[in-house]
KEKOL-974973 format. One record per residue (C-alpha): residue in one letter; z, x, y. Coordinates in steps of 0.05 Angstrom, whole numbers, plus 5000, padded with zeros to 4 digits. Each point is the difference from the previous one (the first is absolute). Layout:
<nodes>
@resn: a w: Z u: X v: Y
...
</nodes>
This chain:
<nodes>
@resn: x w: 4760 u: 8898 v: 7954
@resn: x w: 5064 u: 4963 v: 5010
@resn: x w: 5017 u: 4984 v: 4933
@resn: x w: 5000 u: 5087 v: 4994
@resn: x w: 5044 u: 5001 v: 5047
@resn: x w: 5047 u: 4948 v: 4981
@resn: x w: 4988 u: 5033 v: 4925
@resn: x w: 5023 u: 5067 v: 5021
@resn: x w: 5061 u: 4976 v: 5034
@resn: x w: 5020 u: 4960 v: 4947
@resn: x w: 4985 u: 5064 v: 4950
@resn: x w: 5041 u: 5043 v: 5039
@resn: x w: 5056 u: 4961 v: 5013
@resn: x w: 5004 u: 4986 v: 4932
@resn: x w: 5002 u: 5076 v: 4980
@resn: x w: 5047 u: 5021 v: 5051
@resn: x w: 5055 u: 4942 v: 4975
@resn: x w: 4983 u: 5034 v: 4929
@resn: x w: 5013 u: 5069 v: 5023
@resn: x w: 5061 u: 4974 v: 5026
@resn: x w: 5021 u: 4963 v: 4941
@resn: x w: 4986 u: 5064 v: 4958
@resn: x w: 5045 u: 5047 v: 5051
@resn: x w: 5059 u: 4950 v: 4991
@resn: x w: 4996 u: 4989 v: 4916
@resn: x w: 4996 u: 5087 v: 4998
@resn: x w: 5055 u: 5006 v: 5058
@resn: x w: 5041 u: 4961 v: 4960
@resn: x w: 4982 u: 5026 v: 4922
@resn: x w: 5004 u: 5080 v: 5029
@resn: x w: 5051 u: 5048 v: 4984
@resn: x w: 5011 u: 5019 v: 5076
@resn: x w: 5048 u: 4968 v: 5042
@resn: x w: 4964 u: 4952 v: 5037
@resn: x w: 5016 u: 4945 v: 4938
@resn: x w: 5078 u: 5012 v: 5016
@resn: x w: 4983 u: 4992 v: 5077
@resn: x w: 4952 u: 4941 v: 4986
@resn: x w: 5052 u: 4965 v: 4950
@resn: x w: 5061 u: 5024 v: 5065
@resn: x w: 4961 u: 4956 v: 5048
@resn: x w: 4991 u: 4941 v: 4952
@resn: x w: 5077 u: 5006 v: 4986
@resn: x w: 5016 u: 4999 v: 5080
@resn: x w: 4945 u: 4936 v: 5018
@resn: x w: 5027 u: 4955 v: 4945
@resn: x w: 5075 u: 5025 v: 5013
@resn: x w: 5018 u: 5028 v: 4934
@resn: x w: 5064 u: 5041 v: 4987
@resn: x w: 4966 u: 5075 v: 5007
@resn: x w: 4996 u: 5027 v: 5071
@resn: x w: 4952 u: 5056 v: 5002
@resn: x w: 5045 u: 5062 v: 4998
@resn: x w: 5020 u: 4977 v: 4934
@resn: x w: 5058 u: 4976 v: 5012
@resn: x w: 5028 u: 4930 v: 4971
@resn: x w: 5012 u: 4961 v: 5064
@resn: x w: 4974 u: 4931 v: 5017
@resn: x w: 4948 u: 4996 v: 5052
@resn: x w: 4998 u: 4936 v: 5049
@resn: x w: 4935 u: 4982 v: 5043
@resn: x w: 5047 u: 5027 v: 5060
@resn: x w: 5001 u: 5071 v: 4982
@resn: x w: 4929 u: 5001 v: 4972
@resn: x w: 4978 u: 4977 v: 5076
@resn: x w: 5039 u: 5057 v: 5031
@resn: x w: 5056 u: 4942 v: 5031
@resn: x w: 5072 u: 5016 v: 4991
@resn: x w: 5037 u: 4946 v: 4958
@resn: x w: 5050 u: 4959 v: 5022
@resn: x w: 5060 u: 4946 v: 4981
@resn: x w: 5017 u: 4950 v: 5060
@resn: x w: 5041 u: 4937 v: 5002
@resn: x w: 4961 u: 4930 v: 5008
@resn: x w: 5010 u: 4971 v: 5062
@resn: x w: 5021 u: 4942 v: 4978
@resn: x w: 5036 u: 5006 v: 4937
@resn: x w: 5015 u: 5073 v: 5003
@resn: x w: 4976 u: 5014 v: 4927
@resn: x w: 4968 u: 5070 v: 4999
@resn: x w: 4934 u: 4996 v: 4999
@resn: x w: 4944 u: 5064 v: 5000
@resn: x w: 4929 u: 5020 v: 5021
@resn: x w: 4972 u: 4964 v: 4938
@resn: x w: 5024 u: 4932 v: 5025
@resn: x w: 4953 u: 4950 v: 5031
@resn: x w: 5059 u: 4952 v: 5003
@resn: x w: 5078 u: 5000 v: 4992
@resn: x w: 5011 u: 4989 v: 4913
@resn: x w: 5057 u: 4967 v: 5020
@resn: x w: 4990 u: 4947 v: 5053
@resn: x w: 4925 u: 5003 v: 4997
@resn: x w: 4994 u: 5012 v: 5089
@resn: x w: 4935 u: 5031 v: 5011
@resn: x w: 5006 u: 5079 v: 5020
@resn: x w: 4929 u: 5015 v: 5010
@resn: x w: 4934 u: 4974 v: 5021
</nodes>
């Protein structure tokens, strides 16, 4: 009785990872739209040069998390430094945790 169960779990998990597998290959091979908003998200994740209005702008991991950008001056070389910077590229001090 419990190898039934542990059968139809595994056969339905299995078929439900299929049916998603076969949503994403015809989302992305349709004619609709959804492969140009698919293919938009990819673009913004791995920080490509296409934002999704269409426009040619590069896209940083700030905007894409909703913070605002920003330029400051190291506190202990003043070099400008941004968002992106886990330490100074200049004089190497340690900005964040």
């Amino acid at each position: 009785m419990i190898n039934m169960i542990g059968y139809s779990v595994v056969v339905g998990a299995a078929v439900c990872f299929l049916f998603l597998l076969y949503y994403l290959v015809k989302a992305t091979t349709d004619d609709s739209d959804k492969y140009n908003y698919l293919k938009d998200i990819v673009e913004i994740v791995f920080a490509n040069q296409k934002s999704p209005e269409g426009q040619d702008a590069k896209v940083n991991s700030a905007t894409v998390l909703g913070v605002e950008p920003f330029e400051e001056e190291c506190p202990a070389c003043e070099a400008p430094v941004t968002q992106n910077d886990r330490n100074c590229p200049v004089c190497g001090l340690k900005l964040m945790d």
